[in-house]
C-alpha positions in Angstrom: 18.6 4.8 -1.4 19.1 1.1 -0.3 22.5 0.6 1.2 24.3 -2.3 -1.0 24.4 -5.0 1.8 20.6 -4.3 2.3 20.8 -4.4 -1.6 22.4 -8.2 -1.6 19.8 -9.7 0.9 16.8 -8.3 -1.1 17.7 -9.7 -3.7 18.4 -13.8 -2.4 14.7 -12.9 -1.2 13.3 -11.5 -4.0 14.8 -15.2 -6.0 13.3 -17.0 -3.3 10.0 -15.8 -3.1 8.3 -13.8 -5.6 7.1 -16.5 -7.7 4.7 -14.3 -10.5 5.8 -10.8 -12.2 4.4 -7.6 -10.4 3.9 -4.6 -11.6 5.1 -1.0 -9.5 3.1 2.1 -10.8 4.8 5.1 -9.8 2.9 8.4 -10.1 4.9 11.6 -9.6 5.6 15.2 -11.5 8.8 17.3 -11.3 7.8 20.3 -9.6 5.8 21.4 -6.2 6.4 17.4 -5.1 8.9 16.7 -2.2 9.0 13.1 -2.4 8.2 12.3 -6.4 11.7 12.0 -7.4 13.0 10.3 -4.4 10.1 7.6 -4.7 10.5 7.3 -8.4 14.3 6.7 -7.5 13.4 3.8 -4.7 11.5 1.9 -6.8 13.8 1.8 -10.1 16.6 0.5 -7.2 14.4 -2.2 -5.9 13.3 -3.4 -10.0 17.1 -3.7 -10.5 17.2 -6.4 -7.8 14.6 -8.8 -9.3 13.7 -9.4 -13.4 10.3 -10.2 -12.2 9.7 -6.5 -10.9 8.7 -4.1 -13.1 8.2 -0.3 -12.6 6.2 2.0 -15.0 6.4 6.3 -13.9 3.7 8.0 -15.2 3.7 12.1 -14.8 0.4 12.5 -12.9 -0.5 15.7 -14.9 0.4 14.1 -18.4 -0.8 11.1 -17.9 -4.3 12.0 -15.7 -6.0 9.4 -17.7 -4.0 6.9 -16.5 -4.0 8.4 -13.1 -7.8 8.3 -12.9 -8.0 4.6 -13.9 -6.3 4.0 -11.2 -8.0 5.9 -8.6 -4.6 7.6 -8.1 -5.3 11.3 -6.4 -2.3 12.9 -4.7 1.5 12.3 -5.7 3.8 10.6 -4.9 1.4 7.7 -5.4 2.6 3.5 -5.5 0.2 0.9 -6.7 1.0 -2.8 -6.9 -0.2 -4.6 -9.4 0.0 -8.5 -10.0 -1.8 -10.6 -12.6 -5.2 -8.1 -11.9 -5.2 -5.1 -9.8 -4.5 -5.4 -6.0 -6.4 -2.2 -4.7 -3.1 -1.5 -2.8 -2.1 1.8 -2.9 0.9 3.9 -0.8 1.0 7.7 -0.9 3.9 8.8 0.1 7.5 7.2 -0.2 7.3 3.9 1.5 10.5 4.5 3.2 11.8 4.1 6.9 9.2 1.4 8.7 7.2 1.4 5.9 9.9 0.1 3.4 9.1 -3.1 5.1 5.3 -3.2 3.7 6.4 -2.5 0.4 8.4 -5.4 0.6 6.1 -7.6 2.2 3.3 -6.6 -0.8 5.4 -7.2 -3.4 5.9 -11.2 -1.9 2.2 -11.5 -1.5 0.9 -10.1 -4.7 3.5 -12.1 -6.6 2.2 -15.0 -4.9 -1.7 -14.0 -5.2 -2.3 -14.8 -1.7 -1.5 -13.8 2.1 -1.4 -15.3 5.3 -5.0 -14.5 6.5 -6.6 -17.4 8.5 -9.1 -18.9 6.8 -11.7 -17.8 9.1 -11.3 -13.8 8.0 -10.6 -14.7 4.7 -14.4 -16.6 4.8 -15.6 -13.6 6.5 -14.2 -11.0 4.0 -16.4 -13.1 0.9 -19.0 -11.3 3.0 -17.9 -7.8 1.4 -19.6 -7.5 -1.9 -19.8 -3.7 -1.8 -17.3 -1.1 -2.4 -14.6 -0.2 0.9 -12.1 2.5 1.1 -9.9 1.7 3.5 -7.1 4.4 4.7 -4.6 4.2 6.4 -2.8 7.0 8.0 1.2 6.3 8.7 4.5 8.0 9.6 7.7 6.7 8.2 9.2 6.0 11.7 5.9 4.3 13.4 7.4 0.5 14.1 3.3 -0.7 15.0 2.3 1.2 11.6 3.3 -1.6 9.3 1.0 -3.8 11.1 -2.2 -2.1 10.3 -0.8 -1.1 7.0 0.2 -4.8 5.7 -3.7 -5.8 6.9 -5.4 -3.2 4.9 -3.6 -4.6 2.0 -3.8 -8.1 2.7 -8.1 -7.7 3.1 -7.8 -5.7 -0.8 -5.9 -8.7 -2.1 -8.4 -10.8 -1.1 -11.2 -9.4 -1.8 -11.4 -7.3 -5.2 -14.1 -4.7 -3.7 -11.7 -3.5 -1.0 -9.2 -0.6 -1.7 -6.4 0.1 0.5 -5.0 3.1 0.4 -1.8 3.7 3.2 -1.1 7.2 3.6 1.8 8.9 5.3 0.5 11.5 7.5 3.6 13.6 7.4 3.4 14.5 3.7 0.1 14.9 3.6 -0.9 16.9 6.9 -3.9 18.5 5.1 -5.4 14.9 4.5 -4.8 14.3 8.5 -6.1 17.3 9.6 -9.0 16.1 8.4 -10.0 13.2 9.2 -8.5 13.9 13.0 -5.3 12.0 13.1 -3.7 12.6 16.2 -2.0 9.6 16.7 -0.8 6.4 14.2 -1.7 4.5 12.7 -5.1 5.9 12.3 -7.6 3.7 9.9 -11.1 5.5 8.3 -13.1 2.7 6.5 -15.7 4.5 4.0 -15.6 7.4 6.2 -17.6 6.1 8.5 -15.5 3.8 11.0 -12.3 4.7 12.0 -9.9 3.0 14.9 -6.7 3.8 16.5 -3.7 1.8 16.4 -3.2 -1.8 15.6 -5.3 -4.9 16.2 -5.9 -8.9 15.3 -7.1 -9.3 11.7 -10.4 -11.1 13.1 -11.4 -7.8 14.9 -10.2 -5.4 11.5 -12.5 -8.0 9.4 -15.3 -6.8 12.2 -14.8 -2.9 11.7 -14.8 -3.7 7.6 -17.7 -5.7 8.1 -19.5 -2.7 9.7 -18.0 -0.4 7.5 -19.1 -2.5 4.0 -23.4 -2.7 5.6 
């Protein structure tokens, strides 16, 4: 599923940046799931490019108990773990646009950190109260990753956020309810919701809101 020159550059960047293992938890079943196998499939090519990946399947039937620890609710489900838990979650096969946040999550929770200013990051020690953020993508959205990488970025820093990126087109019924017309669309504990991409000091205001 990665093209072998694609293959080659990931991995000179995978040597040159991811600095502490990470962990890829790939929840999927055989049957009545579109996109299991195919995610399954992406993620044991992109462990095979760096030692410091690893990638554990679990069936999300078989294994429910391990499904439920991780908050994991619809297949096919990623969850990116590092040294702890990073609350960042991708339903869906991170594939097309979105290949590029998987990529870009695997730097930063090897590395434990992001790029936040220190300003948001200040403000987000403010959330000491459970947020569910969502994010609703489509695999060929360029502005999607933006939101997406920013929902994950606030859960890595701050424990009592989970972000949960969800592509839109596999699960419509998930879209149709909360309204998404148009992406990226974010909910924030069901309660705030915004369209479309802006600067991380104004996302840290909607989860502000969101977490009172």
């Amino acid at each position: 599923m990665i093209p072998e020159q694609q293959k080659e550059l990931l991995k000179k960047e995978f040597s040159e940046k991811l600095e502490k293992p990470v962990t890829v938890a790939v929840f999927t079943q055989e049957f009545e799931c579109s996109f299991c196998a195919a995610t399954k499939r992406l993620m044991l090519e992109l462990a095979s490019l760096s030692s410091k990946i690893k990638v554990e399947v679990y069936d999300f039937i078989a294994n429910a108990d391990k499904a439920a620890e991780y908050g994991i609710d619809k297949i096919p489900a990623v969850a990116i773990f590092g040294e702890k838990d990073s609350g960042i979650r991708f339903y869906g096969i991170p594939y097309g646009y979105e290949f590029q946040t998987l990529f870009e999550d695997l730097i930063a929770v090897s590395k434990g950190r992001t790029d936040l200013s220190d300003a948001v990051k200040q403000g987000l020690k403010g959330v000491v109260k459970p947020v569910n953020i969502q994010v609703f993508v489509t695999l060929t959205c360029p502005v999607c990753p933006i939101t997406a990488r920013m929902a994950h970025k606030f859960a890595l820093e701050n424990g009592m956020i989970k972000a949960n990126v969800i592509d839109a087109m596999e699960f419509p019924q998930i879209g149709l309810k909360y309204g998404v017309m148009g992406v990226p669309k974010t909910v924030i504990n069901e309660k705030v919701e915004f369209l479309g991409a802006v600067p991380e000091e104004v996302f840290l205001q909607y989860v502000l809101q969101a977490a009172q």
